[in-house]
C-alpha positions in Angstrom: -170.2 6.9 -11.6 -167.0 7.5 -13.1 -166.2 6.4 -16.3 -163.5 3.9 -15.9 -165.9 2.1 -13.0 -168.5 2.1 -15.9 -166.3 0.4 -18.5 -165.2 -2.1 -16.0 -168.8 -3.2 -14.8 -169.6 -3.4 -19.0 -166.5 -5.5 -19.1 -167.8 -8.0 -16.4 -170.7 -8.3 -18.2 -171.3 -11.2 -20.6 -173.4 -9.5 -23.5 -173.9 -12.6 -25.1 -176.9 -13.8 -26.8 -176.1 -17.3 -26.5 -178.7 -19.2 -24.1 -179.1 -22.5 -23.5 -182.4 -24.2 -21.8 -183.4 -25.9 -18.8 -184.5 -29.5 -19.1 -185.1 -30.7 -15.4 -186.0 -29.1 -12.3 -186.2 -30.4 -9.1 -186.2 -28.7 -5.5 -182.8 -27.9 -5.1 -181.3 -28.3 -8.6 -182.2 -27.3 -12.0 -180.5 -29.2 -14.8 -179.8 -27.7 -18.3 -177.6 -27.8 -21.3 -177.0 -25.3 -24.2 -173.5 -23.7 -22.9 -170.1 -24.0 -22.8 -169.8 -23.6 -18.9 -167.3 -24.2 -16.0 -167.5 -25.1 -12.3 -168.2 -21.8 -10.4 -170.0 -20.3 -13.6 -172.3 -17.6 -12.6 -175.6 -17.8 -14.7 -179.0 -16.4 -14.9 -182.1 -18.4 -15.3 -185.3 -16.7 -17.5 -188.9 -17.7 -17.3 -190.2 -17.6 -20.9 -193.5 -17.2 -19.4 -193.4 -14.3 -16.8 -190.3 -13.1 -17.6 -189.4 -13.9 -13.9 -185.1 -14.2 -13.2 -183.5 -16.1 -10.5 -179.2 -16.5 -10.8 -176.8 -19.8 -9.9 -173.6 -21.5 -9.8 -172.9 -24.5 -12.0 -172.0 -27.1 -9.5 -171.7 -30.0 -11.5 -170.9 -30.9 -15.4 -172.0 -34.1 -17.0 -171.2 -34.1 -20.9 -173.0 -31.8 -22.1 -175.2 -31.4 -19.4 -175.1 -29.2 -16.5 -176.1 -28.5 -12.7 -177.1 -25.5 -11.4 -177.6 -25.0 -8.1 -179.8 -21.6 -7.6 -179.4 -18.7 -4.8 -183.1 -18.4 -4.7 -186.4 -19.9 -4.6 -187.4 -21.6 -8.4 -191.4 -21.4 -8.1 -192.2 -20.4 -11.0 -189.4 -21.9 -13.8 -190.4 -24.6 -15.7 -188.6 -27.0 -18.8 -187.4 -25.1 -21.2 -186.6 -22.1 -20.0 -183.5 -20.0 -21.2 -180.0 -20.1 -19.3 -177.7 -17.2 -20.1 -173.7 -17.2 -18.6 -173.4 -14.4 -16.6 -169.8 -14.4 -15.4 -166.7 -17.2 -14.5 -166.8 -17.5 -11.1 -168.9 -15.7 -9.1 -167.2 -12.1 -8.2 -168.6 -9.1 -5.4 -167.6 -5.4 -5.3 -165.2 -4.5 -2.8 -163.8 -1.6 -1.2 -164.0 0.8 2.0 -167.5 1.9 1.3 -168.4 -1.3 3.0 -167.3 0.1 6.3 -170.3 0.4 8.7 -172.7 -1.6 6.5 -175.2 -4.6 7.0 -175.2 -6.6 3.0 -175.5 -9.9 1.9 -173.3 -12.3 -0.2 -173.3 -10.5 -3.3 -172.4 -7.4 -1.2 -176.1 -5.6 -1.7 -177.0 -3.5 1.1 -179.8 -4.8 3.5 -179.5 -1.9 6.0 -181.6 0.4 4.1 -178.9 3.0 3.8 -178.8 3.5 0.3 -176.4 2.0 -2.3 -172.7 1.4 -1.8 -170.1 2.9 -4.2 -167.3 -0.1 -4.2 -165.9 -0.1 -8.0 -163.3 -3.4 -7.2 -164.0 -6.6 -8.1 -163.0 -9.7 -6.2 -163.5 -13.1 -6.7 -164.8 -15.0 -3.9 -163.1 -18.5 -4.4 -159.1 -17.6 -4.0 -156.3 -19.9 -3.1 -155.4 -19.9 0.8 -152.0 -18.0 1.5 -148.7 -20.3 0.4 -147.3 -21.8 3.1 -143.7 -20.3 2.4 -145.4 -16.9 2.4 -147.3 -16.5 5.7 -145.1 -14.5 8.2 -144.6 -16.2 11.6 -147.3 -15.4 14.4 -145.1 -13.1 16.7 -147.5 -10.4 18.1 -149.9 -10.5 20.8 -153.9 -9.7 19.4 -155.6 -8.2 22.2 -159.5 -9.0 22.3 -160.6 -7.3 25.3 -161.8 -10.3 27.3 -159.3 -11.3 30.5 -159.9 -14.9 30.2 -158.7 -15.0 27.0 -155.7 -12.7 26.7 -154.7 -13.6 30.2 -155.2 -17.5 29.4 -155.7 -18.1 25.8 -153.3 -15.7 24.1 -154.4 -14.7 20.6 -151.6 -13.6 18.0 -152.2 -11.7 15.0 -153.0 -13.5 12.0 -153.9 -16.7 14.5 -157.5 -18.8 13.8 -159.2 -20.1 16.5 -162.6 -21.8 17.2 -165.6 -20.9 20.0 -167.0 -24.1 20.3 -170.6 -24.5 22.5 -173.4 -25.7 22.7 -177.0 -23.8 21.9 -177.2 -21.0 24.6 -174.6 -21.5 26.0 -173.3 -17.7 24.8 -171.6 -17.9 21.9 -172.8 -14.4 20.4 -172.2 -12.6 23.1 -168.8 -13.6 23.1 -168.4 -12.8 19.6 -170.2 -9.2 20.6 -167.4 -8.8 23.0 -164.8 -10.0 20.9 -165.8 -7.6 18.5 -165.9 -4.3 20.4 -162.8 -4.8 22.1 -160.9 -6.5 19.9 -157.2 -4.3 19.0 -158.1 -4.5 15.2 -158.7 -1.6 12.5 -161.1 -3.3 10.4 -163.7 -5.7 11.4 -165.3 -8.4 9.1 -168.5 -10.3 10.7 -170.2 -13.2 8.9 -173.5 -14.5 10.3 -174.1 -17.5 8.7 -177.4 -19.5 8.8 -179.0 -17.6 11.7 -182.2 -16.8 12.5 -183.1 -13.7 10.8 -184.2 -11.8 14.7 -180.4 -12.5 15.6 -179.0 -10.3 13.0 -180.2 -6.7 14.4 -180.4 -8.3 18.0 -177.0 -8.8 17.6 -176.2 -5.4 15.9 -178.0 -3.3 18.6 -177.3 -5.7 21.8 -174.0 -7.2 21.8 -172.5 -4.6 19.3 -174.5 -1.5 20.6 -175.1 -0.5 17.6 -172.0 0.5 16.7 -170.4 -0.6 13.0 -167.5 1.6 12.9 -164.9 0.4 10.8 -167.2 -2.9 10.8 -168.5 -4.8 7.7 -171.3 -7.5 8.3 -172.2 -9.9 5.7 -175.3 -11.6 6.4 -177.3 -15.2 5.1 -180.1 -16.4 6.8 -181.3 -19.5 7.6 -184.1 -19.1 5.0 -181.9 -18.3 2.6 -180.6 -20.9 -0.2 -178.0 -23.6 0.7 -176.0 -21.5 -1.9 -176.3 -18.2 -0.2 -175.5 -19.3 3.1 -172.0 -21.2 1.9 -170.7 -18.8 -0.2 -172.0 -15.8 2.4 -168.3 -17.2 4.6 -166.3 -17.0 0.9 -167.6 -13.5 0.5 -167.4 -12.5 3.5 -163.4 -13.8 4.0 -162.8 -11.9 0.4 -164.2 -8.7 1.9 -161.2 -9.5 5.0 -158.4 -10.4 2.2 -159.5 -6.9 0.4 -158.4 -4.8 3.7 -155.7 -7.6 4.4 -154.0 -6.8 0.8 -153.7 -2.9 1.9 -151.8 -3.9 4.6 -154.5 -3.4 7.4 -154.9 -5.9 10.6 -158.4 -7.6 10.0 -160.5 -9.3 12.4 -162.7 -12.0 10.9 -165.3 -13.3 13.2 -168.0 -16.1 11.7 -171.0 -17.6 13.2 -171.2 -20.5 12.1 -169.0 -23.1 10.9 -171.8 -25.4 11.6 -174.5 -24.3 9.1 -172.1 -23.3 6.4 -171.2 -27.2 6.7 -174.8 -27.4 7.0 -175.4 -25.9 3.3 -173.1 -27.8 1.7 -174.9 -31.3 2.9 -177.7 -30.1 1.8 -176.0 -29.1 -1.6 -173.7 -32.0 -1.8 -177.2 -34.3 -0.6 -178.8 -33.2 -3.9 -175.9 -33.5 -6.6 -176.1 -37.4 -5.0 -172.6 -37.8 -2.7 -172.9 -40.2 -0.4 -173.5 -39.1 3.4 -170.6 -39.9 6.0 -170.8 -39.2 9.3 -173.9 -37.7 10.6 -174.8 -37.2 7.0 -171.7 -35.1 5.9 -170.5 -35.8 2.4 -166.8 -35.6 2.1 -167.4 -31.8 0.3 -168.7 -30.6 3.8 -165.3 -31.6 5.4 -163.4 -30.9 2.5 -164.7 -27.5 2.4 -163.6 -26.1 5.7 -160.2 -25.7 5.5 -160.6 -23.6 1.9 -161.9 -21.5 4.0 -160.0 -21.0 7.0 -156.9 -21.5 5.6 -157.4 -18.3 4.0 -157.3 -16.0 6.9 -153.8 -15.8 8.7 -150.5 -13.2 8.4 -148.8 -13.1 4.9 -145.6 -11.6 4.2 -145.4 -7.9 2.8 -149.3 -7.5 3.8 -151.8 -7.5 6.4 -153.5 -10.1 8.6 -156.6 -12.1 9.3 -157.1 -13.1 12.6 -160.6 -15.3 12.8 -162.8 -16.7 15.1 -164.9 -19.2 14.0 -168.1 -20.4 15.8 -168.9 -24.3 15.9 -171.8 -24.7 17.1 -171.7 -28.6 18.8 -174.7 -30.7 19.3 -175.5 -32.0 22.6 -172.1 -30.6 23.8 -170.4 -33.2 21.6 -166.5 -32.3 20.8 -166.6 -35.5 18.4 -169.2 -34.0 16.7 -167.4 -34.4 12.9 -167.4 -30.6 12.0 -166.3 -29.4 15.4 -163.2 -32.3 15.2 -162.6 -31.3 11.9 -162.4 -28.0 12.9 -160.3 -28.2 15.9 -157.3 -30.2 13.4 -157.4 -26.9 11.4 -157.5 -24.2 13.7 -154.7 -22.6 15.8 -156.2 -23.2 18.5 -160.2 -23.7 20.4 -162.0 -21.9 22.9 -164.4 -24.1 24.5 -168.0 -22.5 26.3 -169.0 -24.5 29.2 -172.6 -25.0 30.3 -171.9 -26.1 33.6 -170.0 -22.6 34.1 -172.8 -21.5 32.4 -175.3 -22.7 35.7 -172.8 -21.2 37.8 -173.2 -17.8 36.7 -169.4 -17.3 35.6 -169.7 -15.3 32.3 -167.9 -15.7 29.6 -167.8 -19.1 30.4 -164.9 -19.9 28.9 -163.4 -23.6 29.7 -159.8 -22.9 30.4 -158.8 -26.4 30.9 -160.5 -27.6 27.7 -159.2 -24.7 25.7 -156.3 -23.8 24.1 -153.9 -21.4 21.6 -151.2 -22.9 19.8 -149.1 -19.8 19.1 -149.4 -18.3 23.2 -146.1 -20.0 24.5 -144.2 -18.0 21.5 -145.8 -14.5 22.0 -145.7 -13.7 25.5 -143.6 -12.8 28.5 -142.1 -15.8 30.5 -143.9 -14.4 33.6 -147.2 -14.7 31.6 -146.2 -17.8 30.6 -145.6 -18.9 34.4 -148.5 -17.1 35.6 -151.2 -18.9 33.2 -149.4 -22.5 33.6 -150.1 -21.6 37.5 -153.6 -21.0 37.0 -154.6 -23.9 35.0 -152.9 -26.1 37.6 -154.8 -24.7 40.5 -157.7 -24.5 39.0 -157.4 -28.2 37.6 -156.8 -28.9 41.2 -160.2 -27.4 42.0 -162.1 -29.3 39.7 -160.7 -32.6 40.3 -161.6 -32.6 44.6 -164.4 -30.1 44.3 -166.3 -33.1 45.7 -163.5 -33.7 48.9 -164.0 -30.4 49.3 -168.1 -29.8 49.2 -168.5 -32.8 51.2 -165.7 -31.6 53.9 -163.6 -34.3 53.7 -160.5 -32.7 52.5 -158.6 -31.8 55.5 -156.8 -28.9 55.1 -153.2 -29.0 55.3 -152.9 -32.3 53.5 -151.9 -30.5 50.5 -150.1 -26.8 50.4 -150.9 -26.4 46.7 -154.6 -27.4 46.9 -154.8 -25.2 50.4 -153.3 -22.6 47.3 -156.2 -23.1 45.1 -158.8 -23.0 47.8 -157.8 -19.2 49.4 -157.3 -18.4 45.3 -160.9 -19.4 44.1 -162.8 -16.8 44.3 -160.4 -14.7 43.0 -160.0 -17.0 40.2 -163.5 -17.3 39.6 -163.5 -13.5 39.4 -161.1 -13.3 37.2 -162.6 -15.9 34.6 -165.8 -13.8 35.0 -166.5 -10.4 32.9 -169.5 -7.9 32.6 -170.4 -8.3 28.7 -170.1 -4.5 28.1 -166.4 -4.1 29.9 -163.3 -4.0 27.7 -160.4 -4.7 29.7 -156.7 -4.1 28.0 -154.3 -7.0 27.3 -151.8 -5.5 29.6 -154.2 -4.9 32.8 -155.9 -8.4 32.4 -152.0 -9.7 32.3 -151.4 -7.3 35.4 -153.9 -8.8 37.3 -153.4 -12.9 35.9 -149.4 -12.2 37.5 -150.7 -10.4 40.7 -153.2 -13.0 41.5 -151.1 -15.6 41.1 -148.1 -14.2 43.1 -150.1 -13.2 45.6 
């Protein structure tokens, strides 16, 4: 290790002997006092028994008490035990060596690929971009997928949401998004999942290819802790590559539990429950962190996709409507499409990408207004036309829609392991519709 990396790990480290004690304990808090501590305070909890460690965050203060919440399991601790400060505010190592690795929030490898060699240190909690210095959304970011560059237009430094119900195909969306997205570096946060998804996902929808890729993982059976500030790590990882002046793609699934984790957090320090049991941290939270991805001036960008998972298919579902009020824009799965056997099945009419009229062509533009109209057409006499009563000639632009729909359907409709580029799906969107 070289030197100067040596002296700045020493100098992160708080050599202190100062300790306070713990003096309550309960399931998902531990309460002590002792130390002159801040919110965000990093510190490590010792058994004076077995000598067993466990580290937290100091979530709340209270005189001269405070909260820790831990990152592990606290079988084991007990009153009294000693509470050293290990750092302000948690920070991770950084740097390229993450490239192509599978860690967890505090950036240690879980891949079984040895150490990583990453001598920066970032905070994880940062302030989002200033508003007067994020650089306007002007260039298209290709993702591979037809439907979406041909009908839901992504621009660099643009956030957007996948909202859908459970299997309805989220990750293999995000698996497509991922290989074909038009991006140098790569950031994927899986947040809250079942631990099988995590190399089903690697291997399956990613073919095990992490090139250029960083994935930062928390399971569900990880703390509350671990899985919300797994997203802050993992969008600090994105600002790293960001600040070099790289393209970044930022892809999180999901919103939902890291919402999830801070109920359960906020539950336990006693804020009241809202909506569905939300406390206003959990809705206050989101936008901290998606406001941190986008374009800034003189740097890179941070274009993110953010999965919302909605229960029972409900938009009004407070996280996903939260979500949709932050985010540039919301791509909406479909379960009926779903049954139909269209893959991705990407809502068109429900969806949409607030920067797509002011970054592409004006025969795009013409071409995707075109489709949504026929195909809204479609959808609203698709029982005239089952049932045969629709007789045709009674409407040119429905008899339009009709000869177009299978065509249309095709086009919505993508083999998972194709990558198509921006310019043939917009080839095809202008041909189909001028034909």
């Amino acid at each position: 290790m070289p030197l100067k990396s040596l002296k700045d790990k020493i100098a992160a480290k708080n050599h202190s002997t100062h300790f306070g004690e713990v003096v309550k304990i309960n399931a998902t808090v531990i309460t002590a006092r002792g130390l002159k501590v801040s919110i965000s305070d990093m510190v490590r909890i010792v058994s004076n028994q077995n000598a067993q460690e466990t580290v937290g965050m100091v979530t709340e203060i209270d005189g001269d008490t405070f909260f820790i919440t831990p990152f592990s399991f606290i079988e084991g601790f007990c009153s009294g035990d000693h509470v050293f400060l290990e750092q302000a505010g948690m920070q991770i190592p950084v740097g390229k060596g993450l490239l192509g690795r599978v860690v967890d929030p505090f950036m240690r490898p879980i891949d079984g690929q040895g150490s990583l060699a990453c001598a920066a240190m970032s905070p994880i909690i940062k302030a989002p971009i200033a508003a007067m210095k994020r650089g306007m959304i002007d260039e298209v970011f290709s993702v591979g997928v037809k439907s979406v560059d041909g009908l839901l237009t992504c621009g660099k430094g643009q956030k957007l949401g996948i909202f859908a119900g459970s299997g309805v195909g989220k990750s293999t969306l995000m698996g497509m998004i991922v290989r074909g997205a038009d991006a140098p570096i790569k950031v994927v946060a899986l947040i809250g999942e079942r631990g099988r998804e995590v190399p089903e996902f690697i291997e399956k929808n990613l073919g095990g290819n992490l090139e250029n890729t960083v994935i930062v993982v928390a399971t569900s059976d990880d703390s509350p802790l671990m899985r919300k500030y797994g997203a802050f790590a993992a969008m600090s990882v994105a600002e790293f590559f960001k600040d070099q002046g790289l393209d970044v793609l930022f892809i999180m699934d999901s919103v939902t539990r890291f919402a999830m984790a801070q109920r359960e957090i906020g539950l336990a320090l006693g804020e009241p429950p809202t909506s569905k049991g939300y406390p206003p941290s959990s809705l206050t939270l989101l936008p901290q962190l998606m406001e941190r991805a986008g374009k800034e001036e003189g740097k890179g960008s941070i274009t993110a996709f953010f999965t919302v998972l909605i229960e029972g298919d409900d938009m009004s579902d407070p996280i996903a409507d939260q979500s949709r009020s932050i985010l540039d824009g919301h791509i909406v799965l479909s379960r009926e499409m779903t049954d139909f056997g269209i893959y991705p099945p990407v809502n068109i009419l429900n969806s949409a990408s607030r920067v797509m009229n002011d970054i592409i062509t004006k025969e795009h533009l013409k071409a995707a207004i075109k489709f949504r109209r026929l195909y809204t057409l479609l959808k609203e006499n698709e029982v005239l036309i089952r049932i045969g009563a629709y007789t045709k000639g009674s409407d040119p632009e429905l008899d339009e829609a009709i000869a177009k729909k299978g065509k249309m359907e095709e086009y919505l409709s993508q083999v998972a392991t194709e990558q198509i580029p921006y310019d043939e799906s917009v080839q095809q969107l202008v041909a189909l519709m001028n034909s």
